[in-house]
C-alpha positions as CSV (number, residue, x, y, z in Angstrom):
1,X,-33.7,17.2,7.3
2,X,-33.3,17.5,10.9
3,X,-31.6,21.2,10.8
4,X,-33.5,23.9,10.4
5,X,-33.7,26.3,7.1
6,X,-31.1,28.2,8.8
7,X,-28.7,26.3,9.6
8,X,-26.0,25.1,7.3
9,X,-25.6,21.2,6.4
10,X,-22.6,19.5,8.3
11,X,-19.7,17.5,6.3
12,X,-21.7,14.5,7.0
13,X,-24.8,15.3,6.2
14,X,-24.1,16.7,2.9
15,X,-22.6,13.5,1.8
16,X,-25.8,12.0,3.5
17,X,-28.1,13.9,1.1
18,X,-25.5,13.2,-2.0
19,X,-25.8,9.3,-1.6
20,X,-29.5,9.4,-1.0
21,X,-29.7,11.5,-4.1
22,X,-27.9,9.1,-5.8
23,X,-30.2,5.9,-5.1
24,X,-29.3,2.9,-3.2
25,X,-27.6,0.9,-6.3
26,X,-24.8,3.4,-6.7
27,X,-24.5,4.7,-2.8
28,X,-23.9,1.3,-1.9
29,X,-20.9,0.8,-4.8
30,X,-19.2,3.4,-3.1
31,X,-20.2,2.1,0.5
32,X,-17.2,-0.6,-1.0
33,X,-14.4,1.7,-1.3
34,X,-15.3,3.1,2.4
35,X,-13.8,2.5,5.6
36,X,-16.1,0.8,8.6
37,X,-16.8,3.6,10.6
38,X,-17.2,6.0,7.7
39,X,-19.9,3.5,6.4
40,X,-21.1,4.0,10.0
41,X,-21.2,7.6,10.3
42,X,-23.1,8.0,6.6
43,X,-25.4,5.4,7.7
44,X,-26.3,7.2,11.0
45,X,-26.4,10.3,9.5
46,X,-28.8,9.1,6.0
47,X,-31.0,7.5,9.0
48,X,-31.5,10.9,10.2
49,X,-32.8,12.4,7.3
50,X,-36.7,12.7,7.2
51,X,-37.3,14.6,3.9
52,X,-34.5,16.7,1.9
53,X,-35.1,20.0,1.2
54,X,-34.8,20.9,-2.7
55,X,-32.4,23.6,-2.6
56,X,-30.3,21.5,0.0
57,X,-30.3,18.9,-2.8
58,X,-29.7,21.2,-5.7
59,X,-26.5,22.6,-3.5
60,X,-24.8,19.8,-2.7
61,X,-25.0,18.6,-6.2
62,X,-23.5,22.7,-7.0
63,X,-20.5,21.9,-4.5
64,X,-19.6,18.4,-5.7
65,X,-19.7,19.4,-9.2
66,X,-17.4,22.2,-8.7
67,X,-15.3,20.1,-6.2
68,X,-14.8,17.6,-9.0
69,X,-14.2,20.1,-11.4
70,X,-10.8,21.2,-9.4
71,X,-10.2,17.8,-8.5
72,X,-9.7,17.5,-12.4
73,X,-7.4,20.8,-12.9
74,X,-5.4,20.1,-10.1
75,X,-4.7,16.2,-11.5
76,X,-4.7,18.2,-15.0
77,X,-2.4,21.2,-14.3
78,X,-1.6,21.8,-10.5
79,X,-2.9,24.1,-8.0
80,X,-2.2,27.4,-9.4
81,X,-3.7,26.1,-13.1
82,X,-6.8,25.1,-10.9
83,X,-6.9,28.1,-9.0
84,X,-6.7,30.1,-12.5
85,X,-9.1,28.6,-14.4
86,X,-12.2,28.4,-11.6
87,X,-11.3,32.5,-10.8
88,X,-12.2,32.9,-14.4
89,X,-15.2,30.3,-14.3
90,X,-16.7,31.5,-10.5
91,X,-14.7,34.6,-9.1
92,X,-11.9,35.0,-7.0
93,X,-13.2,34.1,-3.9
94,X,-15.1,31.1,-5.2
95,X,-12.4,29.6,-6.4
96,X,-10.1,30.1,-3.5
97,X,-12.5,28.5,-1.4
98,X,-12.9,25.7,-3.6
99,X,-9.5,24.7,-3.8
100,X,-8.8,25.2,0.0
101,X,-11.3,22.6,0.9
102,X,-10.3,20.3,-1.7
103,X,-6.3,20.3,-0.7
104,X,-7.3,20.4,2.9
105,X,-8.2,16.6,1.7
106,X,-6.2,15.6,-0.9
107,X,-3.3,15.2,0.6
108,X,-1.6,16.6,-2.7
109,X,2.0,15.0,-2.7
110,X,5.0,17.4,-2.8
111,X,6.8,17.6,-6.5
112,X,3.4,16.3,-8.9
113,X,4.4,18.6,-11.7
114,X,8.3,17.0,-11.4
115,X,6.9,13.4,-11.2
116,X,4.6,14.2,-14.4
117,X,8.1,16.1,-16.5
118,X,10.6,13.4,-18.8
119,X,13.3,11.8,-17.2
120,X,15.8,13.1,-19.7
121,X,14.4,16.9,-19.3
122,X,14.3,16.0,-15.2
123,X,17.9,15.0,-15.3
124,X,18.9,18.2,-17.0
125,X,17.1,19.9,-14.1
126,X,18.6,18.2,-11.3
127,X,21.9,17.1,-12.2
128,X,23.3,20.1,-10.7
129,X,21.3,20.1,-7.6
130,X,23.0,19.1,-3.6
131,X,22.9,15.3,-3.7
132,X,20.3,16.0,-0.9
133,X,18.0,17.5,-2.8
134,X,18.2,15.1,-5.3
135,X,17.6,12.2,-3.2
136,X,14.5,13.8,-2.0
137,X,12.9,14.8,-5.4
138,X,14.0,11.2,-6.5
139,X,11.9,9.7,-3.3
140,X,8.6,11.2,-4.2
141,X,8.9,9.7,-8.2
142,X,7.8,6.1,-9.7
143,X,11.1,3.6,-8.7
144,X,11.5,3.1,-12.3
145,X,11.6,6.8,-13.5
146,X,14.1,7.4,-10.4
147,X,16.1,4.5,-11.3
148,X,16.4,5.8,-14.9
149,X,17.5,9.4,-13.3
150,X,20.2,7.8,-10.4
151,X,21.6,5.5,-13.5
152,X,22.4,8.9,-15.3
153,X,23.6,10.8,-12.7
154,X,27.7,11.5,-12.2
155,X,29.2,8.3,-10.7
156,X,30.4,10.3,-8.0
157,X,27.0,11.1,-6.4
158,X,25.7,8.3,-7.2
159,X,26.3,6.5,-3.8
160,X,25.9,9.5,-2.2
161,X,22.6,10.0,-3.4
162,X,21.5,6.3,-3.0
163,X,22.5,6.7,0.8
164,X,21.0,10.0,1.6
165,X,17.2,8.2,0.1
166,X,18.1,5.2,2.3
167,X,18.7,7.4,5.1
168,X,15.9,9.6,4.4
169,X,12.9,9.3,7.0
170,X,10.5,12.2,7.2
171,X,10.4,15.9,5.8
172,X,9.1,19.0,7.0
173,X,6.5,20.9,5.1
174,X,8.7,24.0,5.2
175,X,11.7,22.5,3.6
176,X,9.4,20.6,0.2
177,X,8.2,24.3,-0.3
178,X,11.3,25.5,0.2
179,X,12.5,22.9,-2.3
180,X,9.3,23.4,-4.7
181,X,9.8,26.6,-4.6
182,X,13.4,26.9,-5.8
183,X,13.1,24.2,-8.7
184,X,9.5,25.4,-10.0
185,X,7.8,28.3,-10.5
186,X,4.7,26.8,-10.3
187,X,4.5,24.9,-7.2
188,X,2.2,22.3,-6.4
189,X,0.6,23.4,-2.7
190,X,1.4,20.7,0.1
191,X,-2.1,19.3,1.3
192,X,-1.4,19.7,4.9
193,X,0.7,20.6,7.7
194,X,1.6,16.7,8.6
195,X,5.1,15.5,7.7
196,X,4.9,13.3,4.8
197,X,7.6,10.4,4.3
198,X,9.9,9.3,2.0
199,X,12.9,7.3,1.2
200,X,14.1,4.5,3.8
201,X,16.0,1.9,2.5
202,X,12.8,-0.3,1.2
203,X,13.0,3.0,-1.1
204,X,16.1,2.9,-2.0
205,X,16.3,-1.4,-2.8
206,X,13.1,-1.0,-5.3
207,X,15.4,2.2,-7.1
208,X,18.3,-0.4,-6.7
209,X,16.2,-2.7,-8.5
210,X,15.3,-1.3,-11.5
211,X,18.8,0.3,-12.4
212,X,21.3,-1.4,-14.9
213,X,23.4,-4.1,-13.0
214,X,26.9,-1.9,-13.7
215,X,25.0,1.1,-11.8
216,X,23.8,-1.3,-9.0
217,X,27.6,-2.4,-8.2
218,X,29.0,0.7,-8.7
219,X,26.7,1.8,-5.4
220,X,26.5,-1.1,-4.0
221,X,30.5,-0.7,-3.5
222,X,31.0,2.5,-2.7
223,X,28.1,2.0,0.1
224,X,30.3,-0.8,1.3
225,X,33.0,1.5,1.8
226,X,31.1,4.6,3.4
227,X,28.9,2.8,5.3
228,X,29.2,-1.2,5.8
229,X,26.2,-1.3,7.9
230,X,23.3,-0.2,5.3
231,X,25.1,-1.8,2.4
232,X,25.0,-4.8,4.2
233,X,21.1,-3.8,5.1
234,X,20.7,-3.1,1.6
235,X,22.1,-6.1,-0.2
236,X,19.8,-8.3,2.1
237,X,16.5,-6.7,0.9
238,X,17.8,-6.9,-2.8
239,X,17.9,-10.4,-5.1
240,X,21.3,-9.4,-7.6
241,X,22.3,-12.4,-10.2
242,X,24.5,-14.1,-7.8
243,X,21.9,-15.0,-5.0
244,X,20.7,-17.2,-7.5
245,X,22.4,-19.9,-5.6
246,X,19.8,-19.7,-2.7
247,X,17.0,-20.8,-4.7
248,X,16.1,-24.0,-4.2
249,X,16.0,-26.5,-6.9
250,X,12.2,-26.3,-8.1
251,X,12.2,-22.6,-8.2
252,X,15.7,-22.3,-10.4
253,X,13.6,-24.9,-12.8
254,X,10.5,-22.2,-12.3
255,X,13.3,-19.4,-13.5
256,X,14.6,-21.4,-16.3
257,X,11.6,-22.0,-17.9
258,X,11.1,-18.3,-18.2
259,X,14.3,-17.3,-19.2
260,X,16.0,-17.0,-22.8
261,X,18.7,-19.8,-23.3
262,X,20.6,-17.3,-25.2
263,X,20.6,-14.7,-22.1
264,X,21.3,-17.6,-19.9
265,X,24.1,-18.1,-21.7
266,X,25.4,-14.7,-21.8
267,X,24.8,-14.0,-18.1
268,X,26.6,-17.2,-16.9
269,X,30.2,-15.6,-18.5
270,X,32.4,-14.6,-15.9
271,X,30.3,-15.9,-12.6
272,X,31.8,-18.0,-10.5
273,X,31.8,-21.7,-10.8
274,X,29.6,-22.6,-8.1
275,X,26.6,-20.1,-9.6
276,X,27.0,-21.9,-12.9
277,X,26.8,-25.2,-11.3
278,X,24.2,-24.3,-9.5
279,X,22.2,-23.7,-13.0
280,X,23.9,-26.7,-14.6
281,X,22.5,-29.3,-11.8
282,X,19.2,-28.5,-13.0
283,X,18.9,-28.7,-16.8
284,X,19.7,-32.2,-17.9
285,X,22.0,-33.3,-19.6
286,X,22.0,-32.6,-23.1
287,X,20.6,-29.0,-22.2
288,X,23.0,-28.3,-19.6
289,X,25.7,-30.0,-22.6
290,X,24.2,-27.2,-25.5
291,X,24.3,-24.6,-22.6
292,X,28.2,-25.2,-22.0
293,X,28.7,-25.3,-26.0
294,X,27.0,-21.8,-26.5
295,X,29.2,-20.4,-23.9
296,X,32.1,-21.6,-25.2
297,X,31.3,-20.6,-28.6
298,X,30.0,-16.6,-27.8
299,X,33.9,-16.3,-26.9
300,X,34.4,-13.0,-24.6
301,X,31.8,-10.9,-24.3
302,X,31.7,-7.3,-23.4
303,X,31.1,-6.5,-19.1
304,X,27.7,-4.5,-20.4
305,X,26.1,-7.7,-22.6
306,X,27.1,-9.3,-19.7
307,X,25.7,-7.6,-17.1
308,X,22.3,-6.9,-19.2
309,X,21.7,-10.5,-19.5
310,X,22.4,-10.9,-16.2
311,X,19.7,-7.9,-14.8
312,X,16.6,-9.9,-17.5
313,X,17.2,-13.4,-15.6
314,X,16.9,-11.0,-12.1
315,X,13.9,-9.5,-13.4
316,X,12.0,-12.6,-13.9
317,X,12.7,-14.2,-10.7
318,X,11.6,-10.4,-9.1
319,X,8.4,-11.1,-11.2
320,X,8.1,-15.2,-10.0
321,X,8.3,-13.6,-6.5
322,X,5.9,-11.2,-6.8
323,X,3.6,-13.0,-8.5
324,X,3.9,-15.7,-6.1
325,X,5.2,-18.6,-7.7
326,X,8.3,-18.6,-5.9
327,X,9.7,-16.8,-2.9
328,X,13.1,-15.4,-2.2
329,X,14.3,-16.0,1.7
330,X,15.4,-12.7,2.8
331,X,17.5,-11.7,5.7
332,X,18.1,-15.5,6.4
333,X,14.7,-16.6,6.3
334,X,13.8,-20.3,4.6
335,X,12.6,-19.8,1.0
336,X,9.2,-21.7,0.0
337,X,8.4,-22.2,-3.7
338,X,4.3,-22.7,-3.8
């Protein structure tokens, strides 16, 4: 090594003498999951080394060991259940050191033990919370879990919620502690001083997109009525059953091929004419005839059959789009179909 038997090995160089302990075959695997100039600085620094000292070695194997060992109670259990279990394993001081170093890294995100509890028990938990709050525990979970939560919320907060995550740009350490700290006992530690951000309205349109249609207009209108501005912002980053109408021809033929003629069916009841025509054009004629002739015969059908029909045909175009095999315009862009 280049420092003396004094000194204490840098950052770099310890990872230096881990990936040279390692061998070439798995040092350069995780060369691929590196940035440029980190590849650069491990390079420069592995260059460097002229022979590594055995206790060096047998050290930095000690500290990466441990430091995956808290990695794994942290993911497991949260700070605190880290910070428990490695006083009992290497003393107090050990393990405070430990897990200071690895959360100065991290970047642990606010809420983990929330995002990790059942929707059901969550919404208990919540429910009674400022609609503020809500909207900011509901920013840091999967869209689909805080879809599931703003669908079961009170009607009444529901838009206010939805527009206080739209609205939402950054937070202050001090108040998701503050936050933590009231709804858990055992908090998960922020990783560092920087604000972290949530919400914004691309937050708010993928929660948008994964509730039930009924819960989707019931926001959508009362957003309309608060604020015209980001429903209108809102509505144009979302695909709802009706915009079906600006697919061109080859990609509504893409949808229909996916979709269920019996859901079809179901979800065309009660749209306006030129939606259905839109979907008639495009069958031919003795399908677009049978199609008709189940309508007819379903008779009325209840708003929620309606509407769920309605949310599966959305959910396949959503999965076309994102797959790539069609593409939505957006904001008054030209749609392509690949």
């Amino acid at each position: 090594m280049l420092q003396s038997k004094k000194s204490q090995l840098t950052g770099r160089q310890k990872a230096a003498v881990f990936l040279v302990t390692l061998g070439s075959e798995i040092s350069s695997e995780i060369f691929k999951h590196l940035r440029e100039d980190e590849i650069e600085t491990l390079t420069f620094e592995i260059a460097r080394i002229d022979k590594i000292d055995p206790a060096d070695k047998d050290k930095v194997l000690m500290e990466f060991q441990e430091l995956m060992m808290a990695q794994e109670f942290i993911s497991n259990g949260g700070i605190d259940y880290a910070r428990e279990v490695l006083e009992r394993a290497l003393g107090t001081q050990k393990a405070i050191d430990i897990v200071n170093r690895l959360t100065s890294s991290l970047q642990v995100r606010p809420f983990d033990f929330v995002r990790r509890t059942d929707p059901a028990h969550l919404l208990n938990f919540i429910q009674s919370e400022h609609p503020q709050t809500i909207a900011l525990i509901l920013s840091y979970l999967e869209p689909q879990k805080a879809a599931q939560i703003l669908s079961s919320l009170r009607h009444e907060i529901q838009a206010d919620v939805a527009k206080r995550i739209a609205t939402m740009d950054r937070t202050s350490p001090d108040v998701l502690r503050e936050v933590e700290r009231v709804l858990e006992r055992k908090l998960s530690t922020l990783a560092s001083e920087d604000y972290t951000s949530a919400g914004g309205v691309d937050a708010i349109v993928e929660v948008l997109n994964n509730v039930d249609r009924g819960t989707e207009k019931i926001i959508i209108e009362a957003l309309e009525e608060d604020d015209p501005e980001l429903a209108e912002e809102i509505k144009k980053r979302m695909f709802i059953f009706e915009d079906i109408v600006l697919l061109d021809d080859r990609a509504i033929q893409k949808v229909l091929r996916e979709v269920d003629t019996n859901d079809l069916a179901k979800a065309l009841k009660g749209v306006e004419p030129e939606v259905q025509e839109k979907i008639f054009k495009n069958m031919s004629k003795r399908a677009s005839s049978l199609l008709r002739e189940d309508m007819d015969f379903m008779g009325p059908l209840r708003l929620r059959d309606v509407e769920e029909s309605q949310q599966k045909v959305v959910n396949i175009i959503r999965k076309l789009e994102e797959s790539g095999d069609i593409v939505i315009a957006r904001g008054g862009e030209e749609e392509l179909v690949t």
